[in-house]
C-alpha positions in Angstrom: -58.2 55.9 -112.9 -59.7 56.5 -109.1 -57.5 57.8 -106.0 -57.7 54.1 -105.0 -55.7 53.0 -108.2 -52.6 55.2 -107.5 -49.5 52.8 -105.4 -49.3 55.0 -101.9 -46.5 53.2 -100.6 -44.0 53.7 -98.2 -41.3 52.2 -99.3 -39.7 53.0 -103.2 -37.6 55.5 -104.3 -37.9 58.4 -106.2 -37.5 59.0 -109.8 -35.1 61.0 -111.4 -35.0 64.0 -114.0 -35.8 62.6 -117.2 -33.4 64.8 -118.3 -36.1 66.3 -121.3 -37.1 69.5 -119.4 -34.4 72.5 -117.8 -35.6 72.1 -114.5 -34.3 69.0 -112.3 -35.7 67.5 -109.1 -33.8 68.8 -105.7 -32.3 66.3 -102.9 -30.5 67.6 -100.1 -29.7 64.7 -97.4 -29.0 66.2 -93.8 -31.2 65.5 -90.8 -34.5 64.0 -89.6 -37.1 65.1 -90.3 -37.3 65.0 -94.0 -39.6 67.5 -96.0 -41.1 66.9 -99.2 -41.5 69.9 -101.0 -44.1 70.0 -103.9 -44.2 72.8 -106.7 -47.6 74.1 -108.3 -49.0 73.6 -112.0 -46.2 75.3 -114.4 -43.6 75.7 -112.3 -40.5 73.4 -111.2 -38.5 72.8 -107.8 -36.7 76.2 -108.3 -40.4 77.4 -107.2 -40.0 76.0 -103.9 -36.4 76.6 -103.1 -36.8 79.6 -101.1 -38.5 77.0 -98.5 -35.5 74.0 -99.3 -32.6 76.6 -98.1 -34.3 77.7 -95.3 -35.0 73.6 -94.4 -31.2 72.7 -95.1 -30.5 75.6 -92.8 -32.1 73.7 -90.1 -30.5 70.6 -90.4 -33.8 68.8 -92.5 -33.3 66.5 -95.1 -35.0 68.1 -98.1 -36.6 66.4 -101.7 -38.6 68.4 -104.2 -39.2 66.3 -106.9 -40.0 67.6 -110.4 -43.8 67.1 -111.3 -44.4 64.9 -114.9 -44.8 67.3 -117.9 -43.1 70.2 -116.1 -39.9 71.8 -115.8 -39.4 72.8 -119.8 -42.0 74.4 -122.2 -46.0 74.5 -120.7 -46.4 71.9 -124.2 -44.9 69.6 -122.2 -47.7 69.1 -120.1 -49.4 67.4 -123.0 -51.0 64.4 -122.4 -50.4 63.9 -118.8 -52.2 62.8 -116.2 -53.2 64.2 -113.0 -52.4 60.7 -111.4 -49.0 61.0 -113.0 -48.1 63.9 -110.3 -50.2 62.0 -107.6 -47.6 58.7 -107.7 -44.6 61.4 -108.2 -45.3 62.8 -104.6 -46.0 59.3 -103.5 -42.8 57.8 -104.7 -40.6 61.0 -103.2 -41.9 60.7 -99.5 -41.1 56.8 -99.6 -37.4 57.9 -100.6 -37.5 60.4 -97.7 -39.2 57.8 -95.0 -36.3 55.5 -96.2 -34.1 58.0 -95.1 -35.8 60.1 -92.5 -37.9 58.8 -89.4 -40.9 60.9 -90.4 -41.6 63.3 -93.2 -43.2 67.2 -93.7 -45.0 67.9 -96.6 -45.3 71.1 -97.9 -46.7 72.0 -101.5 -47.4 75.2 -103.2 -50.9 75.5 -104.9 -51.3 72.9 -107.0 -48.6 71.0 -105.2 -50.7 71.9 -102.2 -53.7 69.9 -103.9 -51.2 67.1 -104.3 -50.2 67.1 -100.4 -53.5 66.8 -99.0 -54.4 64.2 -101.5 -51.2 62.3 -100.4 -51.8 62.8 -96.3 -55.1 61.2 -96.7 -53.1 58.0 -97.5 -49.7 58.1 -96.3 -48.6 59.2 -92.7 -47.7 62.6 -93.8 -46.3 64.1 -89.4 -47.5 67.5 -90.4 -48.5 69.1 -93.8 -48.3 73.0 -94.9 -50.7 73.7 -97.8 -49.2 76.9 -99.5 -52.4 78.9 -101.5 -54.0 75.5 -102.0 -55.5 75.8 -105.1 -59.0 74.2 -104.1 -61.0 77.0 -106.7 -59.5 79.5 -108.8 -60.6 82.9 -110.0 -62.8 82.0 -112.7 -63.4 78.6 -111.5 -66.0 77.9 -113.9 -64.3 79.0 -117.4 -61.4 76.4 -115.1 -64.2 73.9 -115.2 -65.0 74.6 -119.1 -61.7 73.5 -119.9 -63.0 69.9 -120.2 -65.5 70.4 -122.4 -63.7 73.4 -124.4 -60.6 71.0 -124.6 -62.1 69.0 -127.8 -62.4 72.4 -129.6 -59.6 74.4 -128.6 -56.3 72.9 -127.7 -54.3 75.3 -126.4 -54.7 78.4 -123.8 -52.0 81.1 -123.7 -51.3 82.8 -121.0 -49.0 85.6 -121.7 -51.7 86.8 -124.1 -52.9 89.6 -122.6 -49.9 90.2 -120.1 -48.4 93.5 -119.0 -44.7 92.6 -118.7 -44.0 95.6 -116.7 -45.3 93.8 -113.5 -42.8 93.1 -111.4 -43.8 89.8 -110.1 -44.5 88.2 -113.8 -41.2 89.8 -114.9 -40.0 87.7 -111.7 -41.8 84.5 -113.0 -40.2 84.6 -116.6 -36.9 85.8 -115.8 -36.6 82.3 -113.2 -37.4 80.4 -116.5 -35.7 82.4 -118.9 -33.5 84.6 -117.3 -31.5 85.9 -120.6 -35.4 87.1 -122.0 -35.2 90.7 -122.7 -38.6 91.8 -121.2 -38.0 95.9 -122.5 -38.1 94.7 -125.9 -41.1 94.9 -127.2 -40.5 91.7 -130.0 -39.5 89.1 -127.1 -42.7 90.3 -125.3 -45.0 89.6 -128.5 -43.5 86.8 -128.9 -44.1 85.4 -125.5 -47.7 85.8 -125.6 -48.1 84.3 -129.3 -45.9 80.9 -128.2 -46.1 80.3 -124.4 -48.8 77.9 -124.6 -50.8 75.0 -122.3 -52.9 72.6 -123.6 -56.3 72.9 -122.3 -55.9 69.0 -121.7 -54.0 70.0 -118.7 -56.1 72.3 -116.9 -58.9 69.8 -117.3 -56.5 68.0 -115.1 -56.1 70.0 -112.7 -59.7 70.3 -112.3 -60.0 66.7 -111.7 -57.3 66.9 -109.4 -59.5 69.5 -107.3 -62.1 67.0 -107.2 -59.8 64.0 -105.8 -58.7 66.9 -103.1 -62.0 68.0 -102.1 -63.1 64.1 -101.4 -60.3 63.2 -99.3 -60.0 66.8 -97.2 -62.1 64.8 -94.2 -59.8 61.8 -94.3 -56.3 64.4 -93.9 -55.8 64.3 -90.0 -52.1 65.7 -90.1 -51.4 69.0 -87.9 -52.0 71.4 -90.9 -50.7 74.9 -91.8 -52.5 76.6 -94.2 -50.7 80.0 -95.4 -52.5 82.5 -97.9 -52.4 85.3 -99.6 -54.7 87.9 -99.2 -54.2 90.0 -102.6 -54.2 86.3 -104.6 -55.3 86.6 -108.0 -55.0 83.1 -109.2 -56.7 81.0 -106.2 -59.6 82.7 -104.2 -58.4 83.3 -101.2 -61.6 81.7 -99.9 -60.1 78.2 -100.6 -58.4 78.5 -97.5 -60.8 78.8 -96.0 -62.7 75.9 -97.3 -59.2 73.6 -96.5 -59.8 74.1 -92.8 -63.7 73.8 -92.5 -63.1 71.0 -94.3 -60.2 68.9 -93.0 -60.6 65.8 -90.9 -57.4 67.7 -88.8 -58.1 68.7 -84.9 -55.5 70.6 -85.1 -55.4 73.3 -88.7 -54.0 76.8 -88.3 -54.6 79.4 -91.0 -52.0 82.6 -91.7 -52.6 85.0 -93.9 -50.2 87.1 -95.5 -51.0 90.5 -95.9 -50.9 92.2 -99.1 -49.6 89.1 -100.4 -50.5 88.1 -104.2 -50.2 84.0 -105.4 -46.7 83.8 -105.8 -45.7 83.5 -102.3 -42.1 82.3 -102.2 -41.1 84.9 -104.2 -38.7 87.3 -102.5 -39.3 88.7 -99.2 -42.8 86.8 -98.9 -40.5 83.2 -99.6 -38.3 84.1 -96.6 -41.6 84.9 -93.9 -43.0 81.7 -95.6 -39.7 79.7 -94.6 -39.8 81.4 -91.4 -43.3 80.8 -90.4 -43.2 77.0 -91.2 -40.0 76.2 -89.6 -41.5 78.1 -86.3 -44.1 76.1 -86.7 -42.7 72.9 -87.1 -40.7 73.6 -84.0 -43.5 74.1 -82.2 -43.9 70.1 -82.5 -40.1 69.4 -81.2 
């Protein structure tokens, strides 16, 4: 299925939780604009609600819907498409514009992927691309995954983990906040279950390709924030976002000793702040 096959519409709502995963999608109606907030591959709309309270704050109206495949166990992601998260996003700004006279989109790495995609179709007022994840770190054992996918099924990635880093203790503890992480059994057991099918990655990969090709066609103001420590995306796709984009008018931050995980405590709240000053800046 082509970009071109996916309904961009307008007008539609949004779906709801299917109820099958412990994560649901977040809706907050207060003001104009609205913002569509978009989580990254593996995570859920507790991911991005560091940004939602700081939107409500403001008086913006506020949907983060939850992605296909996501919000329970990585197996989940099992036989879904890209495309699947493509119409998602679609469908949640058309419930916003029903509500809201224009809509801000902001996603978070992957999610970031799936807001330029959807601002190259839809009249997205501004966009805020969060460590777009254009390439990764090992982009081409990323790029494997189709190939390796009829051989191997299944990646883990707590398999070599060191569960005494803060921010991955962070991660596991939003998803599992009851895990014991100083006991050494829960932490083997982590990295012999947690578990994504490579069928998914190989998805994500196609989903950089869709984002690449439409980068010209995004003419939204644009905000592109970074982090320079990032050890999932390289950095340098940031870079890549603004040579690329068809937008006159694409400002890139970096945050400063900054790793992927962005919205994670203090580095969520100067993420809020620096998007709502700039949004502002367009009042």
């Amino acid at each position: 299925m082509s970009t071109e096959s996916i309904r961009y519409s307008t007008t539609g709502t949004a779906p709801s939780s299917s109820g099958k995963g412990v994560a649901e999608s977040l809706t907050v109606w207060a003001g104009s604009p609205g913002v569509l907030l978009i989580h990254g591959f593996g995570g859920d709309p507790a991911e991005v609600r560091p940004l939602a309270a700081a939107f409500i704050r403001e008086g913006y109206s506020v949907h983060a819907p939850l992605l296909p495949g996501h919000g329970a166990l990585p197996d989940a992601l099992a036989g879904v498409r890209w495309q699947q998260w493509a119409e998602t996003v679609a469908q949640g700004f058309a419930t916003l514009r029903h509500h809201c006279s224009e809509v801000v989109v902001v996603g978070f790495s992957m999610g970031a992927l799936l807001s330029l995609l959807l601002a190259a179709h839809l009249p997205v007022a501004r966009l805020a691309a969060l460590a777009p994840a254009l390439t990764l770190r090992g982009q081409l054992l990323v790029n494997l995954s189709g190939i390796a996918r009829y051989a191997v099924s299944w990646y883990y990635p707590f398999a070599g983990a060191d569960f005494n880093d803060p921010t991955l203790r962070a991660l596991v503890h939003r998803r599992a906040p009851d895990a014991d992480l100083d006991d050494p059994a829960v932490c083997e057991q982590l990295r012999r279950t947690v578990r994504v099918p490579l069928a998914a990655i190989h998805q994500l990969t196609l989903l950089q390709r869709q984002a690449r090709h439409v980068l010209p066609r995004v003419t939204a103001p644009t905000l592109v924030v970074q982090g320079r420590d990032d050890a999932t995306v390289d950095p340098r796709s940031a870079e890549q976002v603004v040579r690329r984009i068809g937008a006159t008018d694409c400002r890139l931050v970096w945050m400063e000793g900054y790793g992927h995980q962005l919205l994670l405590g203090e580095g969520g709240e100067r993420v809020a702040h620096t998007i709502v000053a700039w949004l502002q800046g367009y009042v």
